[in-house]
C-alpha positions as CSV (number, residue, x, y, z in Angstrom):
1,X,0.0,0.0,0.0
2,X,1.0,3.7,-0.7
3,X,-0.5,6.4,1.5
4,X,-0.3,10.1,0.2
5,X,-0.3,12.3,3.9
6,X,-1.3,15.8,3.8
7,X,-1.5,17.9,7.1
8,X,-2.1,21.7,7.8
9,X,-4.2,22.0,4.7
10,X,-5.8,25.5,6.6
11,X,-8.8,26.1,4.0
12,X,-6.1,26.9,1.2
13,X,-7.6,25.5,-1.9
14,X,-5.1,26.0,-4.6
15,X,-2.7,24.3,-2.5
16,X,-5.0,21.4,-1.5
17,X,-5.8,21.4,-5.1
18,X,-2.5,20.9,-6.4
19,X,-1.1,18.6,-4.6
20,X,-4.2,16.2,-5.4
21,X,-3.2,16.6,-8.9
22,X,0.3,15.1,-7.9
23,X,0.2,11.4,-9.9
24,X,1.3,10.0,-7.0
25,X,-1.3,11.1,-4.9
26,X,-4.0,10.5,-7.6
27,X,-2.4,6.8,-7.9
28,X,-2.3,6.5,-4.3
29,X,-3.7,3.7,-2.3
30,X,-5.1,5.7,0.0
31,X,-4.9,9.5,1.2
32,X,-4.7,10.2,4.9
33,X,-5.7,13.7,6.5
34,X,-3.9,14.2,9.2
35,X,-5.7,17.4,10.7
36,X,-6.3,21.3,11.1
37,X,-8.1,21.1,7.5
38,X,-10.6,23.8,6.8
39,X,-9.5,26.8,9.6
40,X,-8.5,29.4,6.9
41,X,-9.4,31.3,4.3
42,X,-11.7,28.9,1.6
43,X,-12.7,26.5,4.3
44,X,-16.5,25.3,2.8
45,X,-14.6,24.6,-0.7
46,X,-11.7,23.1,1.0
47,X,-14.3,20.5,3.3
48,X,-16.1,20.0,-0.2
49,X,-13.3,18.6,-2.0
50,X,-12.0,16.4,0.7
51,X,-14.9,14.9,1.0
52,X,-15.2,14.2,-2.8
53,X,-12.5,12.2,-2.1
54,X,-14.5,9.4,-0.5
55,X,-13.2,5.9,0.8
56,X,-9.8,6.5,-0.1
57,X,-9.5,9.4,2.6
58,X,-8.9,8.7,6.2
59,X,-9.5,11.2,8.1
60,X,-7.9,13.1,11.6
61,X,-9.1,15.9,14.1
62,X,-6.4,18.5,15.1
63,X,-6.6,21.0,17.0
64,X,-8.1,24.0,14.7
65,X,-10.9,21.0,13.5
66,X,-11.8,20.8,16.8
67,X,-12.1,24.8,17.6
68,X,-14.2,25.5,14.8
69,X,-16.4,23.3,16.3
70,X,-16.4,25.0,19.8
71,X,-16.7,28.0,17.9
72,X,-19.9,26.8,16.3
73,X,-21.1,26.0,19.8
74,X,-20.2,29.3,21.1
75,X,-17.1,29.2,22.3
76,X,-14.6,32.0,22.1
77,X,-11.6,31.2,20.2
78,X,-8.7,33.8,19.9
79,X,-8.4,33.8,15.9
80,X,-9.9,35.4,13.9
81,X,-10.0,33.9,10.5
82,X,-11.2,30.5,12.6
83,X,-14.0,32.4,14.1
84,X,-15.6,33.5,10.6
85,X,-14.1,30.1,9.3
86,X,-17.1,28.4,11.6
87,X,-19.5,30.8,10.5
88,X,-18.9,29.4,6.8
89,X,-19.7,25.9,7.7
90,X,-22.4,24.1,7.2
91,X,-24.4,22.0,9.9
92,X,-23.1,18.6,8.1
93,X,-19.9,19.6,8.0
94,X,-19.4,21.0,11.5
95,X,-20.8,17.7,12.4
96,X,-18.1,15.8,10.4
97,X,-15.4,17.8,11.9
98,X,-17.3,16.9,15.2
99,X,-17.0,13.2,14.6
100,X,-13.5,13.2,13.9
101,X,-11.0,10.3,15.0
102,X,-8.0,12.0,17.0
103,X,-6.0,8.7,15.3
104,X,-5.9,6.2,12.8
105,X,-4.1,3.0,12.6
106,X,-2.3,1.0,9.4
107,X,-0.6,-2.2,9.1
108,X,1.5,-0.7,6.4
109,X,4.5,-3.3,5.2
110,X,7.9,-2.9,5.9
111,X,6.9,0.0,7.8
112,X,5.1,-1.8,10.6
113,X,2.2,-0.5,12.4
114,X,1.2,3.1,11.6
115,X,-0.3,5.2,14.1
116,X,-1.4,8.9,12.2
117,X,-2.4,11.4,14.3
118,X,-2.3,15.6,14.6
119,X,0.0,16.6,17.2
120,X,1.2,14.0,19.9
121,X,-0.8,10.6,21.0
122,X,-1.9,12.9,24.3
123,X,-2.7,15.7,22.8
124,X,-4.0,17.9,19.6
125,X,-2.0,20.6,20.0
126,X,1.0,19.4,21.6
127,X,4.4,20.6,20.7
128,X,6.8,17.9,19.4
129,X,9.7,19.0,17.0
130,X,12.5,17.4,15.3
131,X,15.1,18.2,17.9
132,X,13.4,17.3,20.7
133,X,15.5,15.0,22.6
134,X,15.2,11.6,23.5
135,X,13.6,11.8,26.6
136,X,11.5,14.1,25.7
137,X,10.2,12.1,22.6
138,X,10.1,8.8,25.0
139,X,7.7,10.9,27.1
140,X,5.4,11.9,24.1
141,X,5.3,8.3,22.6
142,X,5.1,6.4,26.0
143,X,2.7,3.3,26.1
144,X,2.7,3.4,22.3
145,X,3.0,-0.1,20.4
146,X,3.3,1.7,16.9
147,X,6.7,1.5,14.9
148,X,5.6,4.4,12.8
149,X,4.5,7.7,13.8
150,X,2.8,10.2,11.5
151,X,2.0,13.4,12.4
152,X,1.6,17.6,11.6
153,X,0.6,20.3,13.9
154,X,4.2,22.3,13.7
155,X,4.0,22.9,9.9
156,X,7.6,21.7,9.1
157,X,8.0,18.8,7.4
158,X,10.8,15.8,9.0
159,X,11.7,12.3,9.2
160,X,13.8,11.4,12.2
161,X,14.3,8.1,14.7
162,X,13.3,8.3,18.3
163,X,14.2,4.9,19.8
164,X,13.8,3.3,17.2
165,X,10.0,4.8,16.2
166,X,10.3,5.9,13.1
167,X,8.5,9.6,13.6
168,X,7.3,11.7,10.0
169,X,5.8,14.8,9.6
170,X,4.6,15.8,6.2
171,X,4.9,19.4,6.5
172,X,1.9,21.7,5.9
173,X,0.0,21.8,2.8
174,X,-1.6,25.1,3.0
175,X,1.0,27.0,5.5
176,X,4.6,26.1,5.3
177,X,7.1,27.0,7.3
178,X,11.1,27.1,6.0
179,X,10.2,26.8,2.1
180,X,6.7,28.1,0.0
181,X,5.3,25.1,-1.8
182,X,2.7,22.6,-0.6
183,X,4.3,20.1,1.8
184,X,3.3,16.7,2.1
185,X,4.5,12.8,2.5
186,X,4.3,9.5,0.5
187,X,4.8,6.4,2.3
188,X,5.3,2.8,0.4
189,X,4.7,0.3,2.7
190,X,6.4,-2.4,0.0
191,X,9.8,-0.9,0.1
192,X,9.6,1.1,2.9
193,X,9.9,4.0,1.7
194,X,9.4,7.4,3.4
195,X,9.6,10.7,0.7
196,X,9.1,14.0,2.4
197,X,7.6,15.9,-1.0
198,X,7.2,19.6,-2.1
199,X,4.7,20.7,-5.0
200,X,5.8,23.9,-5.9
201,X,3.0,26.8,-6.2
202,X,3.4,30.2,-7.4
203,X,2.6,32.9,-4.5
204,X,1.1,35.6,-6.7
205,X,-1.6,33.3,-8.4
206,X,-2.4,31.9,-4.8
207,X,-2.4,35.0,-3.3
208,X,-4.7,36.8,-6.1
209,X,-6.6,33.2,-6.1
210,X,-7.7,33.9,-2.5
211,X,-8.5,37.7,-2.9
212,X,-11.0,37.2,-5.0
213,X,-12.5,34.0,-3.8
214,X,-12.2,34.4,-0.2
215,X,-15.0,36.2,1.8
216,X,-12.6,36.5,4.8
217,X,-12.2,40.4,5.8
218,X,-9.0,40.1,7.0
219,X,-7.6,37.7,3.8
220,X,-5.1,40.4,2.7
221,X,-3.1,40.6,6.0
222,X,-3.8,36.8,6.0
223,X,-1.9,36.3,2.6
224,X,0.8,38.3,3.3
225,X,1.6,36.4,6.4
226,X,1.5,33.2,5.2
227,X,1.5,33.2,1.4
228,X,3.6,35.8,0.0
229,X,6.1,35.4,3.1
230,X,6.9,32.4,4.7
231,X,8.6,31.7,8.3
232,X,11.4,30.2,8.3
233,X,12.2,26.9,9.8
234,X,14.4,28.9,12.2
235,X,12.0,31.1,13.6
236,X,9.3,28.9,13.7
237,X,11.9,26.3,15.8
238,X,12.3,28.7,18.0
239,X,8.9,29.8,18.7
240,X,8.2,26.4,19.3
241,X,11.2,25.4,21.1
242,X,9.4,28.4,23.7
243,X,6.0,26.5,23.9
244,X,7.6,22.9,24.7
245,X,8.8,24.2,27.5
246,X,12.8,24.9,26.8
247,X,14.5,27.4,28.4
């Protein structure tokens, strides 16, 4: 089997959109979601699609799936573009996001079980980064059986060991951090294989894309944050470096 992984899709169509054109995630044996998918700027359209996708998607909650439900429900929430991302939604899909698995499992091949999952087996918005240490990752992953690990939440896409787990993170499809282009993963469970991918996208047809088709007030300050700029993979380590708890 060959799983396609896309994470951190955020509502951004054209990127969502070209990276299903990718032949090897149209040929894929299945296409696993592995959270925060419609918190952003097209987030009905984005929802739409996915779910055209059918039985060869598997879905996850993370974190922002799980706010714009609570915002639905009435519960603050402290940004913006997810607050009038909720208000986009229909009933059926708020209720999708609602019923949302926070994990999936896959006997995939050579790579052993699969666990896929947002942030951390704990928690959806966790904070777990490539160089974490060892103890640190033997504390995320404790009790765990899996021999492979997927997961997003920290937009930056890696493949590392941690006692022997093999961990992945595809990266964000809709709002990289360290390189523009749509992020995501292909794993080949015949040979193996892990392949941490890129499609490239151009950030003046995005950013015009999502002017126009975006009812989102604030979409201008929005794209110029996170589509014709990008964070780097330094700053965004050490943002995140701060919320696990380093000093």
């Amino acid at each position: 089997m060959r799983i396609a992984v896309l994470s951190d899709i955020h509502g951004v169509l054209p990127a969502l959109e070209a990276v299903l054109a990718e032949p090897e995630v149209k040929s894929a044996d299945r296409i696993v979601l592995t959270g925060d998918l419609a918190a952003g700027p097209m987030p009905v359209e984005t929802l739409d699609l996915l779910i055209s996708l059918g039985e060869r998607a598997s879905w996850v909650s993370g974190n922002a799936d799980r706010e714009l439900v609570e915002v639905a429900a009435g519960k603050d929430c402290p940004y913006p573009s997810s607050v009038w991302a909720a208000g986009q939604l229909s009933e059926e899909q708020i209720e999708l996001l609602a019923g949302l698995p926070a994990r999936q499992e896959i006997e995939l091949g050579r790579l052993g079980r699969t666990l896929f999952l947002h942030a951390t087996p704990r928690s959806d918005e966790e904070t777990i980064l490539v160089d974490s240490s060892l103890e640190r990752w033997g504390e995320v992953l404790a009790g765990e059986k899996a021999d492979t690990v997927v997961l997003g939440n920290t937009h930056m896409p890696f493949v590392r060991l941690a006692d022997r787990v093999l961990v992945v993170n595809p990266g964000s499809v809709g709002m990289p951090y360290g390189r523009y282009g749509a992020q995501w993963a292909l794993l080949d469970g015949k040979s193996g294989a892990v392949t941490l991918r890129n499609t490239p996208l151009d950030a003046r047809t995005v950013r015009e894309r999502l002017l126009v088709e975006s009812g989102y007030e604030g979409i201008r300050e929005w794209v110029d944050e996170y589509v014709t700029s990008t964070y780097s993979d330094a700053e965004a380590l050490t943002t995140f470096a701060a919320a696990e708890g380093r000093r």
